[in-house]
C-alpha positions as YAML, in Angstrom:
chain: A
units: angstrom
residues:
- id: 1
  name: UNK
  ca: [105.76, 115.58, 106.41]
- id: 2
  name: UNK
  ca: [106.41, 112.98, 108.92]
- id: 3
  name: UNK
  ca: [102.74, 112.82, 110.65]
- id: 4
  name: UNK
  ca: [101.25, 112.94, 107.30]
- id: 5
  name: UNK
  ca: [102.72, 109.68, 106.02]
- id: 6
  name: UNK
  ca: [102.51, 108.08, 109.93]
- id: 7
  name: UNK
  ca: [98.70, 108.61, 109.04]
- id: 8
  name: UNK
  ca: [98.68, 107.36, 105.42]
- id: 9
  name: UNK
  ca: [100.09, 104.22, 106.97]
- id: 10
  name: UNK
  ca: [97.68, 103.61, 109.24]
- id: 11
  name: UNK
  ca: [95.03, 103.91, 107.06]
- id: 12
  name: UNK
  ca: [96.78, 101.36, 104.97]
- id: 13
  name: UNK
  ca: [97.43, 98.81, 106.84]
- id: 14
  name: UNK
  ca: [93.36, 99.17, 108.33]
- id: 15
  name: UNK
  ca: [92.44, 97.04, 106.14]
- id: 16
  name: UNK
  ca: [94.54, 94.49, 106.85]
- id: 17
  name: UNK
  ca: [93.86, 94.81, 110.38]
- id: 18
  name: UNK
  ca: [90.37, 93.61, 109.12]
- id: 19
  name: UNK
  ca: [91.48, 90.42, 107.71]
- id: 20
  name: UNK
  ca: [93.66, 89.22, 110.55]
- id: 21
  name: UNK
  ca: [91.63, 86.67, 111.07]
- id: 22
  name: UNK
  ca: [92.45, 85.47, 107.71]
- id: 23
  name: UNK
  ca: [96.26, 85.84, 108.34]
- id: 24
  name: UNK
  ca: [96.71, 83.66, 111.24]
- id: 25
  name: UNK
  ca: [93.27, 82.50, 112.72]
- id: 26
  name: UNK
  ca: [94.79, 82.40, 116.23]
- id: 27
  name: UNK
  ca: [95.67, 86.42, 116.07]
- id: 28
  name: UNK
  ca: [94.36, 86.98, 119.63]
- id: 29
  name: UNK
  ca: [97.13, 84.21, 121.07]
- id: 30
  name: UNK
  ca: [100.00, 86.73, 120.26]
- id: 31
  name: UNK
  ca: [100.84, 86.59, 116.92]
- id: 32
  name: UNK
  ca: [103.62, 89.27, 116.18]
- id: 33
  name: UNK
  ca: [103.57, 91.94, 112.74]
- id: 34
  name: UNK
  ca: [105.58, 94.32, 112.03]
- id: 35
  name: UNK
  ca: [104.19, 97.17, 109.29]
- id: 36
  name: UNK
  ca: [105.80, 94.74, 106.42]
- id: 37
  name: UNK
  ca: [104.05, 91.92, 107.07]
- id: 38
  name: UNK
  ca: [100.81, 93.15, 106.91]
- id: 39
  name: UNK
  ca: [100.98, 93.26, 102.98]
- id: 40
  name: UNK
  ca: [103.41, 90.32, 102.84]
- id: 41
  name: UNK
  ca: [101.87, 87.72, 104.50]
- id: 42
  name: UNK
  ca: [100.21, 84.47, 103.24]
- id: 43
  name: UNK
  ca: [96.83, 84.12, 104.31]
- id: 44
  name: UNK
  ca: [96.93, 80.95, 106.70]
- id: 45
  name: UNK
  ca: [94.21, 78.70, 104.68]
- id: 46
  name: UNK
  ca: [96.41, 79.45, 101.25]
- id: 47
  name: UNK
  ca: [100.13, 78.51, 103.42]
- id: 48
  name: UNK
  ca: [98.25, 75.26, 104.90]
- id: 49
  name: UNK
  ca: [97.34, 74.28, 100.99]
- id: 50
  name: UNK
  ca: [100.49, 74.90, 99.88]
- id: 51
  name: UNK
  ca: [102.73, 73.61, 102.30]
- id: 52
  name: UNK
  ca: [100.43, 70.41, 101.64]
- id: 53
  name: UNK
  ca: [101.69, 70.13, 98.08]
- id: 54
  name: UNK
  ca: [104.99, 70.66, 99.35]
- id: 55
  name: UNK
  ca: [105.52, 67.98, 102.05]
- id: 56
  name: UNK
  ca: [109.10, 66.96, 102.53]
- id: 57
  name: UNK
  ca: [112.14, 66.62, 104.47]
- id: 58
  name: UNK
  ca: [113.50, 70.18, 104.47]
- id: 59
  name: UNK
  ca: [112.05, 73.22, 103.13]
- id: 60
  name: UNK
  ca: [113.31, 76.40, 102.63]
- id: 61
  name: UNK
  ca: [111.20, 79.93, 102.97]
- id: 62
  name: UNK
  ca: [113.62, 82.34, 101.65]
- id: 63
  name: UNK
  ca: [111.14, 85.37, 102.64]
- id: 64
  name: UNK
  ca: [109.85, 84.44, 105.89]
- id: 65
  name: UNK
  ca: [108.75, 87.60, 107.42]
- id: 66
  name: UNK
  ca: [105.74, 87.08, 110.04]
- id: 67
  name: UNK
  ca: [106.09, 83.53, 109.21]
- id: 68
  name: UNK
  ca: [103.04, 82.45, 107.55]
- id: 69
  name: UNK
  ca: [104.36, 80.21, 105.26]
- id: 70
  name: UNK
  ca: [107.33, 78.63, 107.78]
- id: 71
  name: UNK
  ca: [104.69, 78.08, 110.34]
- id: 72
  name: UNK
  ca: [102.77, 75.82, 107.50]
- id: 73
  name: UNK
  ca: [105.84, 74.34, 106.11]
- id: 74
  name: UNK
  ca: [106.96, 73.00, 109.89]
- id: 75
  name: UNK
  ca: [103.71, 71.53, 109.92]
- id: 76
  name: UNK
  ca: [104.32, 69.15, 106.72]
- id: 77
  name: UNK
  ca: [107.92, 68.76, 106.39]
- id: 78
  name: UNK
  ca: [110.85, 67.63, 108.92]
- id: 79
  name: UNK
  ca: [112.95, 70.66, 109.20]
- id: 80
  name: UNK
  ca: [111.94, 74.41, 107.74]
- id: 81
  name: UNK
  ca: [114.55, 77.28, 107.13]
- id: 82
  name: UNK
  ca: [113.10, 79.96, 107.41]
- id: 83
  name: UNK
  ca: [115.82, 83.17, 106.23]
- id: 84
  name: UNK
  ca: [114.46, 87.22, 105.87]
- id: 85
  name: UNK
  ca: [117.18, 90.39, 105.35]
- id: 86
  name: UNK
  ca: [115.46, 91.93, 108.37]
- id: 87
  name: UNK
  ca: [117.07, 90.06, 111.64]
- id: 88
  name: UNK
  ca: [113.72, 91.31, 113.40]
- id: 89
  name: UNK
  ca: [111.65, 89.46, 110.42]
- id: 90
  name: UNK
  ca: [113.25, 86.09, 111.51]
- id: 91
  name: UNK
  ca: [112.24, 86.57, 115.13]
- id: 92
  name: UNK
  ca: [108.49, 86.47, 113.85]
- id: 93
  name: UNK
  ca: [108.65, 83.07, 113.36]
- id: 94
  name: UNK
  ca: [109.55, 82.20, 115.92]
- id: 95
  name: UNK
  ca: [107.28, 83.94, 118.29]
- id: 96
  name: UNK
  ca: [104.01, 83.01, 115.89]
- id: 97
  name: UNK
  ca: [104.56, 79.60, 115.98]
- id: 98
  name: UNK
  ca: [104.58, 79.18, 119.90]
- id: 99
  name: UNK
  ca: [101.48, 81.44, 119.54]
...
């Protein structure tokens, strides 16, 4: 039922709870998930590499989600456009970056 799978999804995404550190380093300063993002995230250190590789003027992060890769992409290149199918996805962004 309903309960069961609320509980086979927390135990799920415990272990990513673990490694939130990992995710975004500042977690504590507000950093917004929702259950998607979780899984779907790039780790911080592995978005920082690659958005190195990637510098330019305008970049594009077709699956933004919680932001993880946007976030390291604004950092390198002038402009980032950062575009999810979940209008609640593309508020993550948003609110991770100012955190």
């Amino acid at each position: 039922g309903t309960s069961a799978q609320a509980g086979s999804s927390v135990l799920q995404l415990r272990k990513y709870w673990r490694q939130r550190y990992s995710l975004f380093r500042l977690f504590d300063k507000g950093i917004q998930m929702d259950d998607e993002a979780w899984y779907s995230v790039t780790p911080e250190s592995v978005a920082r590499q690659q958005a190195a590789r990637c510098r330019c003027a305008v970049a594009v992060d077709a699956f933004t989600g919680a932001g993880g890769n946007a976030i390291a992409l604004a950092r390198e290149c002038g402009h980032v456009i950062a575009i999810d199918c979940s209008e609640s996805r593309v508020r993550l962004p948003k609110s991770n970056a100012a955190g």
